[in-house]
Short mmCIF file of the C-alpha atoms (twelve columns), coordinates in Angstrom:
data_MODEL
# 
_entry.id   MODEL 
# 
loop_
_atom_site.group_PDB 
_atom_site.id 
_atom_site.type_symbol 
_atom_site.label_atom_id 
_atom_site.label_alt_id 
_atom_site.label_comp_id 
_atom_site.label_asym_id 
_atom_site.label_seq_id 
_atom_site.Cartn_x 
_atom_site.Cartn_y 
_atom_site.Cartn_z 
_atom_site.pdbx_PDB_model_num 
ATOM 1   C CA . UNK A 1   -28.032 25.945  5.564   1 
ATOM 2   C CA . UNK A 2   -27.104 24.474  9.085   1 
ATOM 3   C CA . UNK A 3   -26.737 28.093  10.217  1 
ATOM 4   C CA . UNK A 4   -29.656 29.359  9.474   1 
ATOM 5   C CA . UNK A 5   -31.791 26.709  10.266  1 
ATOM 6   C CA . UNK A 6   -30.224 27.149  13.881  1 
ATOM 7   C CA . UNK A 7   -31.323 31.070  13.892  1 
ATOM 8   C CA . UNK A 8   -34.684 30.012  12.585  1 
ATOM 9   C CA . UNK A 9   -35.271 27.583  15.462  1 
ATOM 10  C CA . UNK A 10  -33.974 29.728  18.148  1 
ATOM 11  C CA . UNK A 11  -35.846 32.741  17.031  1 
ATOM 12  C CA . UNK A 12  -38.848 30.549  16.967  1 
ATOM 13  C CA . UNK A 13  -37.803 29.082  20.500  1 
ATOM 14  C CA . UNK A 14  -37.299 32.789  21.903  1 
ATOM 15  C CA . UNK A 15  -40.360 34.334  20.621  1 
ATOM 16  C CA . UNK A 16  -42.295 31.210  22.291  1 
ATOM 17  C CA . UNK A 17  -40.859 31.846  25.739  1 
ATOM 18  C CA . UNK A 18  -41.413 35.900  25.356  1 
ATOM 19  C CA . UNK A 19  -44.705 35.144  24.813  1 
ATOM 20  C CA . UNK A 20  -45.023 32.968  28.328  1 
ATOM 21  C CA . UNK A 21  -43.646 35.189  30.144  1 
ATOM 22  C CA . UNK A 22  -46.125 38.646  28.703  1 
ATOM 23  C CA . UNK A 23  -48.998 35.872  29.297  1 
ATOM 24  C CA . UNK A 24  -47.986 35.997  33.073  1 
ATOM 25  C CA . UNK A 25  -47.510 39.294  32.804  1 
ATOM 26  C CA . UNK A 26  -50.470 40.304  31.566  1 
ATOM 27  C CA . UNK A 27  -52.431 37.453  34.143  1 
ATOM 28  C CA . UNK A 28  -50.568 39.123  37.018  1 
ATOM 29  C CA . UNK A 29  -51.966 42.275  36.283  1 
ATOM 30  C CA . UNK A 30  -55.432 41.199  36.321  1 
ATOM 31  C CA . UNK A 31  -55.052 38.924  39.456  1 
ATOM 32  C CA . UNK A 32  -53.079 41.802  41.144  1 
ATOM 33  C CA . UNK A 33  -55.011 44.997  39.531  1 
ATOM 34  C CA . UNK A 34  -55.538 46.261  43.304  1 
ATOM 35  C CA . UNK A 35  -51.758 46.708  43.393  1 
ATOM 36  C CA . UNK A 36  -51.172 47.441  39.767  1 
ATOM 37  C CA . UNK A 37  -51.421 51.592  38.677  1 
ATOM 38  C CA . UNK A 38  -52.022 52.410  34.924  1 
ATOM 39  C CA . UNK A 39  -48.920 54.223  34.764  1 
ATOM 40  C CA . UNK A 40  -46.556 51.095  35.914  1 
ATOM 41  C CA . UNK A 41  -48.635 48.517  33.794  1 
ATOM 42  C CA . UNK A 42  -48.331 50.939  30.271  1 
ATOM 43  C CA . UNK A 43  -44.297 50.350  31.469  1 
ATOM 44  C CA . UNK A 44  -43.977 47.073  31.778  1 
ATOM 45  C CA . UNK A 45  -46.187 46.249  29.108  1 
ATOM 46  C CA . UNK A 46  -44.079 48.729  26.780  1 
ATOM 47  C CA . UNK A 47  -40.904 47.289  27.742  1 
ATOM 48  C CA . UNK A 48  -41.457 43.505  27.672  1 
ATOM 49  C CA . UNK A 49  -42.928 43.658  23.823  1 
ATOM 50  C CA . UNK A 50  -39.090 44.867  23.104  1 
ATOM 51  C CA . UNK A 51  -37.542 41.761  25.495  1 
ATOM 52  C CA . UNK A 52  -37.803 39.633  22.457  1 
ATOM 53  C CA . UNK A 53  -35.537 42.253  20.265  1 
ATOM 54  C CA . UNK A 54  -33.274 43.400  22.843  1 
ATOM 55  C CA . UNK A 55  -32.323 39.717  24.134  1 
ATOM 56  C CA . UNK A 56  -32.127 38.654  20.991  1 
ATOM 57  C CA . UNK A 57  -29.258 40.975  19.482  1 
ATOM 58  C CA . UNK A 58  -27.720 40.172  22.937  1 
ATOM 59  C CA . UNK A 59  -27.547 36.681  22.212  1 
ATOM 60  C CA . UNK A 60  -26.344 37.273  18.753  1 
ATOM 61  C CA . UNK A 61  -23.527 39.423  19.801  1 
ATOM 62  C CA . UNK A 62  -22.369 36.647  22.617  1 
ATOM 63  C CA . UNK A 63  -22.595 33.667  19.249  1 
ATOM 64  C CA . UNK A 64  -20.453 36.540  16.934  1 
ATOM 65  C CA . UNK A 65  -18.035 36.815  19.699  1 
ATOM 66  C CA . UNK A 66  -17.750 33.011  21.040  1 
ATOM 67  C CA . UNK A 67  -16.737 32.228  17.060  1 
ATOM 68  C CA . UNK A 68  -14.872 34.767  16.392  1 
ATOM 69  C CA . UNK A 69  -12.888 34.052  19.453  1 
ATOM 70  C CA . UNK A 70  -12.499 30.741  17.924  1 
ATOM 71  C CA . UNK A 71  -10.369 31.968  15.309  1 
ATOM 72  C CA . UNK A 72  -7.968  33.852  18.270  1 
ATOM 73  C CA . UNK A 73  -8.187  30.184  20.170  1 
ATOM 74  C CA . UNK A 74  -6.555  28.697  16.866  1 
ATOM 75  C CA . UNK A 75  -3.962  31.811  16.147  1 
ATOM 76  C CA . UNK A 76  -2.794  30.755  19.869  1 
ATOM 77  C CA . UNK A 77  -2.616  27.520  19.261  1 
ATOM 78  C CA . UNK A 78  -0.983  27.895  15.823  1 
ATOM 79  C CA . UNK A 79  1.888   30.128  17.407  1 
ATOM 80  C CA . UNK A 80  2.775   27.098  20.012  1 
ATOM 81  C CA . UNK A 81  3.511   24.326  17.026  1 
ATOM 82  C CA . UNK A 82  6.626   22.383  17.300  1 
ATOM 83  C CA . UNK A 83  8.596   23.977  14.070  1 
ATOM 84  C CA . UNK A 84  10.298  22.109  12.071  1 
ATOM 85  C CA . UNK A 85  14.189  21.758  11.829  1 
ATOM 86  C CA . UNK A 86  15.640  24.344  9.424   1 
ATOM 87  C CA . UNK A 87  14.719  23.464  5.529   1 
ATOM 88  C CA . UNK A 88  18.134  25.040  4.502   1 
ATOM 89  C CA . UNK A 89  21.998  24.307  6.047   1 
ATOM 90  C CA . UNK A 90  23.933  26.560  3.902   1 
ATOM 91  C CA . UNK A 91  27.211  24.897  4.162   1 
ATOM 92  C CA . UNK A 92  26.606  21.640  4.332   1 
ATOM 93  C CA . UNK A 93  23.773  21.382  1.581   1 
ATOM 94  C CA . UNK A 94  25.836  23.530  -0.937  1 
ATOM 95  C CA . UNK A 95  28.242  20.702  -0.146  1 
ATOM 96  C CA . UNK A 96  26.513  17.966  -0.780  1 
ATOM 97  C CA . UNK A 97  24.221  19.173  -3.520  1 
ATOM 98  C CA . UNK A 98  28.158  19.712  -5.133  1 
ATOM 99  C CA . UNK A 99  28.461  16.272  -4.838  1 
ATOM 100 C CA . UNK A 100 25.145  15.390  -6.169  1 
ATOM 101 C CA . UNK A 101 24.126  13.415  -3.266  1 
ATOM 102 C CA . UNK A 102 23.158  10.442  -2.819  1 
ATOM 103 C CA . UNK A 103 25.461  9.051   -5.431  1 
ATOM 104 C CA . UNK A 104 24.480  5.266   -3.927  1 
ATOM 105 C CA . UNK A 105 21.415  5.194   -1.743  1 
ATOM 106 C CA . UNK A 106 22.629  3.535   0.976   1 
ATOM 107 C CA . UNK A 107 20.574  3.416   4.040   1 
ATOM 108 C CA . UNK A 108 21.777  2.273   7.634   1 
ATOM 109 C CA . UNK A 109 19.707  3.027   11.511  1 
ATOM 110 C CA . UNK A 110 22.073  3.309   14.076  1 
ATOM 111 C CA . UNK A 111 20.173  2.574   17.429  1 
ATOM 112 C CA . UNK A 112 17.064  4.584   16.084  1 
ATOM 113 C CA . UNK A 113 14.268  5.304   18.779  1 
ATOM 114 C CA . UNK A 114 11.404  7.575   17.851  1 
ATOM 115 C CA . UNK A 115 8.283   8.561   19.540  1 
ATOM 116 C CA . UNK A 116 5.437   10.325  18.041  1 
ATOM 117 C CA . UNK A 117 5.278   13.279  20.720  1 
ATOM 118 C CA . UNK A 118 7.162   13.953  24.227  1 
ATOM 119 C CA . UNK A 119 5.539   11.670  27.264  1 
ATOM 120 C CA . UNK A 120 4.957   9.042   24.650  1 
ATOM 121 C CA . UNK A 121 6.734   5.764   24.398  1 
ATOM 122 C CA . UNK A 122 8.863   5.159   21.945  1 
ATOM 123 C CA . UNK A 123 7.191   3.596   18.763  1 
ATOM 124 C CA . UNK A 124 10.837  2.553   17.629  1 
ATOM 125 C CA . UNK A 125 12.936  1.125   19.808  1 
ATOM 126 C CA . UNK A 126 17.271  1.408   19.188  1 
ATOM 127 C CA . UNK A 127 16.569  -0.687  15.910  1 
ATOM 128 C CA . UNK A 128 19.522  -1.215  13.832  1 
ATOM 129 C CA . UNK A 129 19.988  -2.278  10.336  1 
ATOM 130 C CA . UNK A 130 21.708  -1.466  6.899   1 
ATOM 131 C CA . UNK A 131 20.693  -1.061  3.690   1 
ATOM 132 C CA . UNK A 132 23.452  -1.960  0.937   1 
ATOM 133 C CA . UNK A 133 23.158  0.662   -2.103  1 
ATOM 134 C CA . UNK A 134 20.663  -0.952  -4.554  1 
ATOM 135 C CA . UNK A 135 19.273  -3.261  -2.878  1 
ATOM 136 C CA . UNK A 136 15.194  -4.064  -2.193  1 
ATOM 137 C CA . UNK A 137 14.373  -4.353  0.754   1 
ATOM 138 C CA . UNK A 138 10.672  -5.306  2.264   1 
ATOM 139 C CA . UNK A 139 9.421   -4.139  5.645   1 
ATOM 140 C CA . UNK A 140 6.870   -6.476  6.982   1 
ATOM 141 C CA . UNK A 141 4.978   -7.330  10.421  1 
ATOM 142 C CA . UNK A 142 1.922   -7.432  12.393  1 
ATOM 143 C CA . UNK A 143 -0.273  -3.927  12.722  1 
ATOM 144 C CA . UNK A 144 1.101   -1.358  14.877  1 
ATOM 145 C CA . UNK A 145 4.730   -2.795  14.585  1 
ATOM 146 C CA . UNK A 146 6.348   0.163   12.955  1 
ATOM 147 C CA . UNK A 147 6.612   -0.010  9.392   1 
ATOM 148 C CA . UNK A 148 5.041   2.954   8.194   1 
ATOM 149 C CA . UNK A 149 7.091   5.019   10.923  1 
ATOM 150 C CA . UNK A 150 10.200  4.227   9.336   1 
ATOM 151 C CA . UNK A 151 9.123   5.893   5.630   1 
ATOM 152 C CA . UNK A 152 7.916   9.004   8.068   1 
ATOM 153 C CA . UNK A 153 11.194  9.091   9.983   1 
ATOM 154 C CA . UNK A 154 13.322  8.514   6.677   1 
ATOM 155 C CA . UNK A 155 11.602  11.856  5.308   1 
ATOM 156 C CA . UNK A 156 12.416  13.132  9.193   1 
ATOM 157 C CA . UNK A 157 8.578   13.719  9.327   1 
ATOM 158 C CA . UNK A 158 9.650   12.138  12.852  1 
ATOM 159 C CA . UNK A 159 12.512  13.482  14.180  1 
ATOM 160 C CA . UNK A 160 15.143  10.668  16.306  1 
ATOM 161 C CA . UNK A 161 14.804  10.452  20.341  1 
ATOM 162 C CA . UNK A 162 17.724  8.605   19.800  1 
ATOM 163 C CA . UNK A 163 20.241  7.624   17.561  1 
ATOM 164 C CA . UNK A 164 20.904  8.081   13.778  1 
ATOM 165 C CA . UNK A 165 20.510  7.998   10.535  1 
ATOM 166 C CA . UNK A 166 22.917  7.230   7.514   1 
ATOM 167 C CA . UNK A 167 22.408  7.651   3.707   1 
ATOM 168 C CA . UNK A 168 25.792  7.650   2.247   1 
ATOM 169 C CA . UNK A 169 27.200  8.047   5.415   1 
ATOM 170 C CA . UNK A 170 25.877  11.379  6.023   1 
ATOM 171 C CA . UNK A 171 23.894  12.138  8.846   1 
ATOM 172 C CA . UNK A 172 20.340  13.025  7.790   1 
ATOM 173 C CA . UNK A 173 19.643  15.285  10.956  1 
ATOM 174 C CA . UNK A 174 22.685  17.410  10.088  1 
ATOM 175 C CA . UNK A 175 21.497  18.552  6.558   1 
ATOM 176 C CA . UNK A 176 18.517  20.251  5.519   1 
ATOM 177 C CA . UNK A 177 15.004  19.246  5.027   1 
ATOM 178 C CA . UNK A 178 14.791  20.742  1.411   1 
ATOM 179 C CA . UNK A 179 17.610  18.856  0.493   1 
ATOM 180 C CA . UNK A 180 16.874  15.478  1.714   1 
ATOM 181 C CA . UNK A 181 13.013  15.109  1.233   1 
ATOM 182 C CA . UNK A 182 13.945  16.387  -2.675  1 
ATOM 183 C CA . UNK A 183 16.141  13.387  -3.105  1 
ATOM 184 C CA . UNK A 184 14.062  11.423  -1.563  1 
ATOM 185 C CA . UNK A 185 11.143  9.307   -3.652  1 
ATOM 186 C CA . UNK A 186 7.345   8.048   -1.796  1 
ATOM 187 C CA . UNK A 187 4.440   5.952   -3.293  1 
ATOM 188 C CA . UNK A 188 2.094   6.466   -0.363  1 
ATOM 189 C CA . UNK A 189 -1.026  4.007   -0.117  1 
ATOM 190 C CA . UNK A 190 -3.497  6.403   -0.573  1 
ATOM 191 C CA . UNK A 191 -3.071  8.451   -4.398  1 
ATOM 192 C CA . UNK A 192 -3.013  11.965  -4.903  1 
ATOM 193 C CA . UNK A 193 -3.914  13.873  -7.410  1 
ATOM 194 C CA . UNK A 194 -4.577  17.006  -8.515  1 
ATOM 195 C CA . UNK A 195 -7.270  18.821  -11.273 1 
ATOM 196 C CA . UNK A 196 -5.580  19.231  -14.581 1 
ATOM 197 C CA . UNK A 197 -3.959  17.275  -17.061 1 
ATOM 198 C CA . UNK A 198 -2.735  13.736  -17.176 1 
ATOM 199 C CA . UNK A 199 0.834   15.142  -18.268 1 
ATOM 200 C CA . UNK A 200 0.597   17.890  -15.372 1 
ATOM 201 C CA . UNK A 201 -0.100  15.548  -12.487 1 
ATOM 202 C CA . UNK A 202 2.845   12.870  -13.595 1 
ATOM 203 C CA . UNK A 203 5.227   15.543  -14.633 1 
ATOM 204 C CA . UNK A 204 3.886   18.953  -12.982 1 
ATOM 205 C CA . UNK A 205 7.361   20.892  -13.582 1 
ATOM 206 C CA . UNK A 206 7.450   19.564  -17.276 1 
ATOM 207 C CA . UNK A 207 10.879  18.337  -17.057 1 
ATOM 208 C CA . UNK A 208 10.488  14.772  -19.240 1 
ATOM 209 C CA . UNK A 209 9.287   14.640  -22.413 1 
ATOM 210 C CA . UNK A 210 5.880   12.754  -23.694 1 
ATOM 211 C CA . UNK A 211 7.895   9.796   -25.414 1 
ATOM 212 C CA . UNK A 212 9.336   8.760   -21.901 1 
ATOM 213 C CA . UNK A 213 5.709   9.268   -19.809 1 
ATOM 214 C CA . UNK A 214 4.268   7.512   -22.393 1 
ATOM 215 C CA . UNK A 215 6.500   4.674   -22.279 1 
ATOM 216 C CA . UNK A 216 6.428   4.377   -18.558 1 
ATOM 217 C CA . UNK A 217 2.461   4.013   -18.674 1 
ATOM 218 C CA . UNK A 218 3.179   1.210   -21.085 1 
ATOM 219 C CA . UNK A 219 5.277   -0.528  -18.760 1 
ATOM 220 C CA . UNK A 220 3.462   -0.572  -15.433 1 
ATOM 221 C CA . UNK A 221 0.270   -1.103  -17.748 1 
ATOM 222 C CA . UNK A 222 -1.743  1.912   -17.567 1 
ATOM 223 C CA . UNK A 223 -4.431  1.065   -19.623 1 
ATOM 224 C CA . UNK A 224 -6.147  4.143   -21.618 1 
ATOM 225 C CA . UNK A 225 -8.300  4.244   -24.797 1 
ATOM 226 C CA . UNK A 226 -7.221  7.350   -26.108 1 
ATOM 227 C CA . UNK A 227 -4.443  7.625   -28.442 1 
ATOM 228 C CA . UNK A 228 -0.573  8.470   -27.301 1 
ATOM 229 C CA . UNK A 229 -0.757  12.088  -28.468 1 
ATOM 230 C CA . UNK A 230 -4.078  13.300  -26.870 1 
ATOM 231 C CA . UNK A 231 -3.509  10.715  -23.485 1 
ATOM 232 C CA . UNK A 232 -1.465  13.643  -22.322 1 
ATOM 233 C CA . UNK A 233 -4.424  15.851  -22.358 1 
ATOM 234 C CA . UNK A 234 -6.436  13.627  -20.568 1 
ATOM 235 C CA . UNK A 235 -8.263  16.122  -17.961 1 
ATOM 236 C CA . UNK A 236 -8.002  14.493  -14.468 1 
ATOM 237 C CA . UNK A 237 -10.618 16.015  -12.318 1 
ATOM 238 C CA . UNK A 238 -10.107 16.995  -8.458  1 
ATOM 239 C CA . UNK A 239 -8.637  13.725  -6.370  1 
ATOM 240 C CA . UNK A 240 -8.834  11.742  -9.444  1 
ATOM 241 C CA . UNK A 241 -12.614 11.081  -9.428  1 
ATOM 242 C CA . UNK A 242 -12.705 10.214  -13.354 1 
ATOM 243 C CA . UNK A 243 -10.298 7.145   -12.299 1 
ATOM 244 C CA . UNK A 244 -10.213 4.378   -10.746 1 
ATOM 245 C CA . UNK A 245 -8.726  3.698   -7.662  1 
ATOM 246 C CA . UNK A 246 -5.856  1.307   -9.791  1 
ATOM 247 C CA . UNK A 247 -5.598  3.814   -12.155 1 
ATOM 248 C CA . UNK A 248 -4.970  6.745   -9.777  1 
ATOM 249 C CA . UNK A 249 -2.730  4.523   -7.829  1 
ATOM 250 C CA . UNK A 250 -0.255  3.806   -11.015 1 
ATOM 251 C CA . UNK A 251 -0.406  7.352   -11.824 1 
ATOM 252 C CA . UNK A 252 1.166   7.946   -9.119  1 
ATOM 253 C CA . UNK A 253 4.058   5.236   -9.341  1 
ATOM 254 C CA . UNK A 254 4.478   6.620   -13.134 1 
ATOM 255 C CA . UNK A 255 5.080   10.013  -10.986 1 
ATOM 256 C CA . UNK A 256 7.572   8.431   -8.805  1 
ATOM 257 C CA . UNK A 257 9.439   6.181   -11.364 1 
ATOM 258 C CA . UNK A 258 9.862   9.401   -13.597 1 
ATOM 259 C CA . UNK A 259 11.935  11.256  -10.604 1 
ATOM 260 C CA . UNK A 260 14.863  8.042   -10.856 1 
ATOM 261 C CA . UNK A 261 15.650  8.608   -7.223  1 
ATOM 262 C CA . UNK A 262 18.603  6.287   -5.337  1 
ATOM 263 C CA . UNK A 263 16.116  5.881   -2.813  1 
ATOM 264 C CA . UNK A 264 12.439  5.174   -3.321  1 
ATOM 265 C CA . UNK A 265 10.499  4.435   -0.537  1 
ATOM 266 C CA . UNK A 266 6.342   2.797   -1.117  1 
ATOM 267 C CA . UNK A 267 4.356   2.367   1.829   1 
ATOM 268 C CA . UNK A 268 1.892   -0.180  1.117   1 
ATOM 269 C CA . UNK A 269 1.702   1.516   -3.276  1 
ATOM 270 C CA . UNK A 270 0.010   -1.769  -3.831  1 
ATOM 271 C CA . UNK A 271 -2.690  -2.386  -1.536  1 
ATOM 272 C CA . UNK A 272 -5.699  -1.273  -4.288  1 
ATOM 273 C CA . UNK A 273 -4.583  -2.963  -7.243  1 
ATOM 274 C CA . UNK A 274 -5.079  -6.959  -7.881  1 
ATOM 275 C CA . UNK A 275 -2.122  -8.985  -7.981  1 
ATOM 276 C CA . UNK A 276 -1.935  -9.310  -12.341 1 
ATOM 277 C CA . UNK A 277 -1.025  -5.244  -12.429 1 
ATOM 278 C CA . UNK A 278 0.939   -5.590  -9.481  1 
ATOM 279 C CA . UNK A 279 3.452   -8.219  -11.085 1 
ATOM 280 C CA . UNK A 280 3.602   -5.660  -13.908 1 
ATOM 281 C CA . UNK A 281 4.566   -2.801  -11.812 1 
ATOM 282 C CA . UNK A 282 6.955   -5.133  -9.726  1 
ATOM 283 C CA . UNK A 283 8.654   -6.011  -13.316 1 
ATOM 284 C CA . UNK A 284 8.745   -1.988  -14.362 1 
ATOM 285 C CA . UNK A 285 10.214  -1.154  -10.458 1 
ATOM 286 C CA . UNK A 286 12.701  -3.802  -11.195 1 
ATOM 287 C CA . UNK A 287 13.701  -2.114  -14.715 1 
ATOM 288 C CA . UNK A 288 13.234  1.428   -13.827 1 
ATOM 289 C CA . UNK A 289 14.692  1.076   -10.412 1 
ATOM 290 C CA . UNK A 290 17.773  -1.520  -10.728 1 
ATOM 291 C CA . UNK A 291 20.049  0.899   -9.652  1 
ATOM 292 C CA . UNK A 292 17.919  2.044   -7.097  1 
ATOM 293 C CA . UNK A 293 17.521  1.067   -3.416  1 
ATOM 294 C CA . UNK A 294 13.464  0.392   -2.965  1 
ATOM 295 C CA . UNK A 295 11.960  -0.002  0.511   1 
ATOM 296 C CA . UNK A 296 8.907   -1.145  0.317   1 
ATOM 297 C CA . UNK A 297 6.204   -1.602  3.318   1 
ATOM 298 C CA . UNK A 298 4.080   -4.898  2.269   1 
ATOM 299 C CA . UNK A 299 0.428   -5.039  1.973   1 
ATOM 300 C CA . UNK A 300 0.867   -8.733  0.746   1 
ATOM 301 C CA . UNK A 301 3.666   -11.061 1.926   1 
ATOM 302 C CA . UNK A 302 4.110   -12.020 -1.829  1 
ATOM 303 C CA . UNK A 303 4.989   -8.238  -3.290  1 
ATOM 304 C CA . UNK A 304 8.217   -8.485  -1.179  1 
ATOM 305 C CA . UNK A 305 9.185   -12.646 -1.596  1 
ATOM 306 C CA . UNK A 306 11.261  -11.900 -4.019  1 
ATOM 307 C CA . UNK A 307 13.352  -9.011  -2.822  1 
ATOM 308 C CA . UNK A 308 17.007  -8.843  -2.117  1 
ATOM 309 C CA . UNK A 309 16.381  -8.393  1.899   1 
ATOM 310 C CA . UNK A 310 13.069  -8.885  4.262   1 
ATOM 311 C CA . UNK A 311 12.846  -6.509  7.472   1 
ATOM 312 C CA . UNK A 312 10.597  -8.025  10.072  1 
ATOM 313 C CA . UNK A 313 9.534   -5.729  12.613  1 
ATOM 314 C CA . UNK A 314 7.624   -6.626  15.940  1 
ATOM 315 C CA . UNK A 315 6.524   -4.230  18.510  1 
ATOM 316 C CA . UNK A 316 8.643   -1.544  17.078  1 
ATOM 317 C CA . UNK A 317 11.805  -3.723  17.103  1 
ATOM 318 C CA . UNK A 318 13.959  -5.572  14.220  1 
ATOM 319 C CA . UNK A 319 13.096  -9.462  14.858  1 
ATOM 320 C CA . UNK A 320 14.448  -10.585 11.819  1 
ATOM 321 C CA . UNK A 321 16.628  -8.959  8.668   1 
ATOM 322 C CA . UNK A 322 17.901  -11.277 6.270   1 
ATOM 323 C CA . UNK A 323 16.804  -12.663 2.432   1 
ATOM 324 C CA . UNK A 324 13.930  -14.405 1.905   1 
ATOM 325 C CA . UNK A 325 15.246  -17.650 1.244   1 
ATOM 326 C CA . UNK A 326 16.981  -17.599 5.004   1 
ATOM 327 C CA . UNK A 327 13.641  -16.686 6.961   1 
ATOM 328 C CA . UNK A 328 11.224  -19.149 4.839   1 
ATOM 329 C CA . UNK A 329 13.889  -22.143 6.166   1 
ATOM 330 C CA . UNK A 330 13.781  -21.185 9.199   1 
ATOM 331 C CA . UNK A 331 10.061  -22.443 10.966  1 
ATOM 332 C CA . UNK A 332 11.012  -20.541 13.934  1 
ATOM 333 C CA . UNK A 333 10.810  -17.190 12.301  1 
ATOM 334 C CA . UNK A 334 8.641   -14.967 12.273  1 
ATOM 335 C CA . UNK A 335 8.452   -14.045 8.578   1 
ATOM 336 C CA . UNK A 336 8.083   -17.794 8.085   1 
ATOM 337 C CA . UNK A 337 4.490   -17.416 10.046  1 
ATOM 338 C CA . UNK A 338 3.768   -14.365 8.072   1 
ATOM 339 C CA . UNK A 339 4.151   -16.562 4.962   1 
ATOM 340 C CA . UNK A 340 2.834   -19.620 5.683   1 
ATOM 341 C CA . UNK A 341 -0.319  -17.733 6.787   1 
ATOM 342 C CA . UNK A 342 -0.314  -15.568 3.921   1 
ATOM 343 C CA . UNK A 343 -0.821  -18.662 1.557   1 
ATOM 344 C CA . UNK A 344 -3.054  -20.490 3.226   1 
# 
C-alpha cells in the first residue's frame, strides 16, 4: 500500500509540472508567434504531450534499478561477514563426544578479554574465575557490566581477544561449535516459541515421553485448564500470542530442564514472572538441576541469595566472587550495596 501510494503521488506530482511547463509553452508561442513557424510549433507541441510518458518510464527504470541494486549492495555485504569458527573438529569432537563430554560441568576463565568487534574496547577485561562442577552460581552488577556477555561468550557467540576457556578442562576454542553449543543449555529473557503444539515446542525432536513433560509443568507450576492427555495438544500460535508472557516464559524453562544439561546457563529467565512462580521454578531448578552447574544472570538480587557462589562484575571486571553469606558481611562490598538496595 506504501508503494503505490508513492506512484500515485508522484504521477500526480509529474503530470502537474508537465502541465506548467506546456502552459509556458503554449504562452511562449503566442507572445513569440513572430518568431514561431507552424511547422516548429506542431513539433514541440507533439513532443511535449509525450514528456509526461517518456520521463516517466525513465524515472521508473532509475527506482527498478536503485532497488534492485539494493539486493547486489546486500549480496556484497553478505560475502564480507566474519564466519564463524568451524562447527565440526573431526578428531577432537569424535573424542570427546566418546567420552560423553562434559561428564562434570565445570567452568573456569582464564584471563578472558572479549570485545564485541575489532577497534572496540574490550567489554571483558582478563577476568578470572572457576566454577566447581555443580555448583550455582549468580552473576550480578550494575548495567553494562558484563553479565550477559559471559552467557554469549560461553556459547562462543563472542569469540576470546584473550585468554581461555575451560569446561572440564578442555579448551572450548579448540573443539567445535556443534559440539559445544549442543551440550550446552540457555533460558534467555525474552521466550521463544514457535506455531504448533504444546508437546512440539517443549520437546520438538520427541525424545521424552508425555508422563515426564507433564510432570515437569507440574513442578515449575504451569498452570493449564485442560486435562493431562489433551494439554499436549494445546495449539500454541506464532511467538506464543495465546500465552502469557509467564506462561511462555516457563515453557521455555520446561524446554530447558527436559535437555538435563551439566551446564545450564539463564540470562535474566525470570525477569517476567512475579516472585510466588519464581520460588517454584527456583525449587524445580534445584531438583531437576542438583547435579547440574546453573549460571544464572540476576534480574532480582533475591533469585541468586541463595546460591552456592555470587559473581559480581563491575565495568567488565570480577570485583567480587565468593558465597553469599561472605559478601552480605562484608559492608564494603559491592554485592552488599546491591542487596541492601535491593530490599529497601
Amino acid at each position: 500500500m506504501i508503494t503505490r501510494g508513492t506512484n500515485v503521488w508522484f504521477q500526480e506530482q509529474f503530470k502537474f509540472v508537465s502541465i506548467i511547463y506546456l502552459t509556458y509553452l503554449v504562452l511562449r508561442t503566442i507572445l513569440d508567434e513572430e518568431n514561431v513557424t507552424a511547422q516548429s510549433c506542431s513539433i514541440v507541441f507533439t513532443y511535449s504531450v509525450l514528456l509526461q510518458e517518456y520521463l516517466g518510464n525513465i524515472f521508473n527504470r532509475c527506482a527498478f534499478l536503485e532497488n534492485d541494486m539494493v539486493s547486489m549492495e546486500r549480496c556484497c555485504k553478505y560475502m564480507h561477514i566474519v564466519q564463524e569458527e568451524p562447527s565440526y573438529i573431526p578428531e577432537m569432537d569424535d573424542k570427546l563426544r566418546e567420552q560423553k563430554w562434559p561428564q562434570n560441568g565445570e567452568i573456569e576463565f582464564k584471563d578472558f578479554s572479549v570485545r564485541y568487534r575489532p577497534g572496540l574496547d574490550k567489554v571483558l577485561k582478563k577476568i578470572n574465575f572457576h566454577i566447581q562442577p555443580g555448583e550455582k552460581v549468580g552473576v550480578c552488577g550494575r548495567t553494562g557490566s558484563g553479565k550477559s556477555t559471559i552467557c554469549l561468550c560461553l556459547f562462543r557467540i563472542l569469540e576470546a581477544a584473550e585468554g581461555q576457556i575451560f569446561i572440564d578442562n578442555i579448551d572450548i576454542s579448540k573443539i567445535g561449535l556443534d559440539l559445544l553449543r549442543s551440550n550446552l543449555t540457555i533460558i534467555p529473557q525474552d521466550p521463544c516459541l514457535m506455531e504448533g503444539t504444546l508437546k512440539y515446542n517443549i520437546d520438538p525432536f520427541n525424545l521424552t515421553k508425555n508422563d515426564e513433560i507433564i510432570q515437569i509443568l507440574k513442578d515449575i507450576g504451569f498452570e493449564y485448564t485442560e486435562t493431562d492427555d489433551k494439554i499436549m495438544d494445546k495449539m500454541i500460535e506464532q511467538g506464543g500470542s495465546n500465552l502469557s508472557v509467564g506462561q511462555k516464559q516457563l515453557v521455555c524453562i520446561a524446554r530447558a530442564l527436559l535437555r538435563k544439561s551439566k551446564i545450564v546457563v539463564m540470562d535474566e529467565a525470570t525477569a517476567n514472572i512475579d516472585m510466588n512462580t519464581e520460588q517454584i521454578i527456583q525449587k524445580a531448578l534445584n531438583l531437576v538441576l542438583e547435579n547440574s552447574t546453573v549460571i544464572t544472570v540476576a534480574h532480582r538480587i533475591k533469585t541468586i541469595i541463595n546460591y552456592d557462589k555470587i559473581l559480581v562484575l563491575d565495568a567488565g571486571e570480577v570485583k567480587e566472587f565468593d558465597t553469599p553469606s561472605n559478601l552480605i558481611k562484608d559492608e564494603n562490598s559491592l554485592f552488599h550495596e546491591l542487596y541492601t538496595k535491593s530490599t529497601l
